[in-house]
C-alpha positions in Angstrom: -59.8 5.3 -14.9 -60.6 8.6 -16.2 -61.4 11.4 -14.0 -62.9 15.2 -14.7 -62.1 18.1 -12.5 -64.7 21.0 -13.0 -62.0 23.9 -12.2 -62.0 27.9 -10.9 -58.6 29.3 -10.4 -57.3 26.3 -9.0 -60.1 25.2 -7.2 -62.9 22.9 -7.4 -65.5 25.1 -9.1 -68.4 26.1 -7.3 -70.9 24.8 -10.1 -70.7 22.3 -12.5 -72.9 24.5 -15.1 -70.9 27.7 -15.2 -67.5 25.7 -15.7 -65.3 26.9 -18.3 -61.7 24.7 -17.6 -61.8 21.2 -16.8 -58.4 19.3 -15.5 -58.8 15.3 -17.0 -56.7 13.1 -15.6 -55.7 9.3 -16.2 -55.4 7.3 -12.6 -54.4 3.7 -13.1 -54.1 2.0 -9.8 -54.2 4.8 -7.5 -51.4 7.0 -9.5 -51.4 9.6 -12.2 -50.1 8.1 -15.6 -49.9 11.5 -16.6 -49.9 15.0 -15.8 -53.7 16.2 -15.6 -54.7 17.3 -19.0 -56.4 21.1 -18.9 -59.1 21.9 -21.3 -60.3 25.3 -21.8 -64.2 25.4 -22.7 -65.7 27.6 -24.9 -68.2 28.9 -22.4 -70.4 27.8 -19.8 -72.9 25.2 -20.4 -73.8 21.8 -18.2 -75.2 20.3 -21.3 -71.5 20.9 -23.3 -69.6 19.7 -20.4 -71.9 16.7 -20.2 -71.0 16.2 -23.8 -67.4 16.6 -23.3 -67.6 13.9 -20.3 -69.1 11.3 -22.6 -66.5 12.0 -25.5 -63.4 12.0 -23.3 -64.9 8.5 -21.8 -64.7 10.2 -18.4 -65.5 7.3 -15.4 -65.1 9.7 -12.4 -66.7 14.0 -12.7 -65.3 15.7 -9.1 -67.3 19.0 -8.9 -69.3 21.6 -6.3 -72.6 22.0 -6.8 -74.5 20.1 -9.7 -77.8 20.9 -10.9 -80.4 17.1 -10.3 -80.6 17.1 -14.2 -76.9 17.0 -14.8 -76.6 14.5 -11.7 -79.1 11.7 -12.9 -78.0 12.3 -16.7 -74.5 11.1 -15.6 -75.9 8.3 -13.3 -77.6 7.6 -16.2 -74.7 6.8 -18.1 -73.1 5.1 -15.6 -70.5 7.8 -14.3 -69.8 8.2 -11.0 -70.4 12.0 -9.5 -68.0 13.4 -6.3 -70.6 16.7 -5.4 -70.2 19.4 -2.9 -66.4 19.3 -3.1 -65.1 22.3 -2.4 -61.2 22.7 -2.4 -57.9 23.2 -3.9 -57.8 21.1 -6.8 -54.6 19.6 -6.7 -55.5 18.6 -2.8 -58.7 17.5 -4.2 -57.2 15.3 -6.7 -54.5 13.6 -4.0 -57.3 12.5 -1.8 -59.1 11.1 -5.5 -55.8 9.1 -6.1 -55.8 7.9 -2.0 -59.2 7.0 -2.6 -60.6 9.3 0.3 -62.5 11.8 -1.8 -66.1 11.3 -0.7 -69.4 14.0 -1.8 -69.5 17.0 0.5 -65.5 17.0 0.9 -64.3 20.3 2.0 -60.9 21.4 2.2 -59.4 24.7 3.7 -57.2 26.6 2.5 -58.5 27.7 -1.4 -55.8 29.3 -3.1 -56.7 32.4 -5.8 -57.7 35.7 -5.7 -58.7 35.7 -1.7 -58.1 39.2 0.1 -56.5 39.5 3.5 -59.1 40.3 6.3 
């Protein structure tokens, strides 16, 4: 299976259509084959990232919010969507691999540019 990770600074992004990185990773059997792939996109845009999904042959999209358009297009074609997950993404991804990411998933504990109260 292939799985997408819409990305902000380590976290799952907030929305799918402002993504600009992307972790894909390969999961065969519950376990990573290989180290998540990164992809850098050239700016944000649902419909590219859509694109990009189809090309890569992506079975699995893990993301925050998604606009109903994006959403039905990829039920459309048959690929499952995780929504609401908000999170680090490497915790994010473990619970993928256990099988215990569900929609509306929220993890503490975001890691980037937070400031102290």
């Amino acid at each position: 299976m292939k799985a997408l990770l819409t990305i902000y600074e380590n976290n799952i992004a907030p929305r799918f259509d402002l993504t600009t990185e992307v972790a894909i990773a390969d999961i065969e059997g519950g376990l990573l084959i290989s180290e998540p792939r990164c992809v850098l996109l050239p700016g944000p845009s649902g419909d590219e990232l859509c694109s990009l999904i189809l090309k890569e042959n992506i079975e699995t999209v893990i993301c925050g919010g998604i606009e109903e358009v994006h959403y039905q297009y990829l039920a459309w074609k048959k690929i499952r969507v995780i929504d609401r997950v908000i999170g680090p993404s490497e915790e994010v991804l473990k619970l993928a691999l256990a099988g215990e990411l569900r929609a509306g998933t929220i993890i503490s504990g975001q890691t980037g540019n937070e400031e102290a109260p």
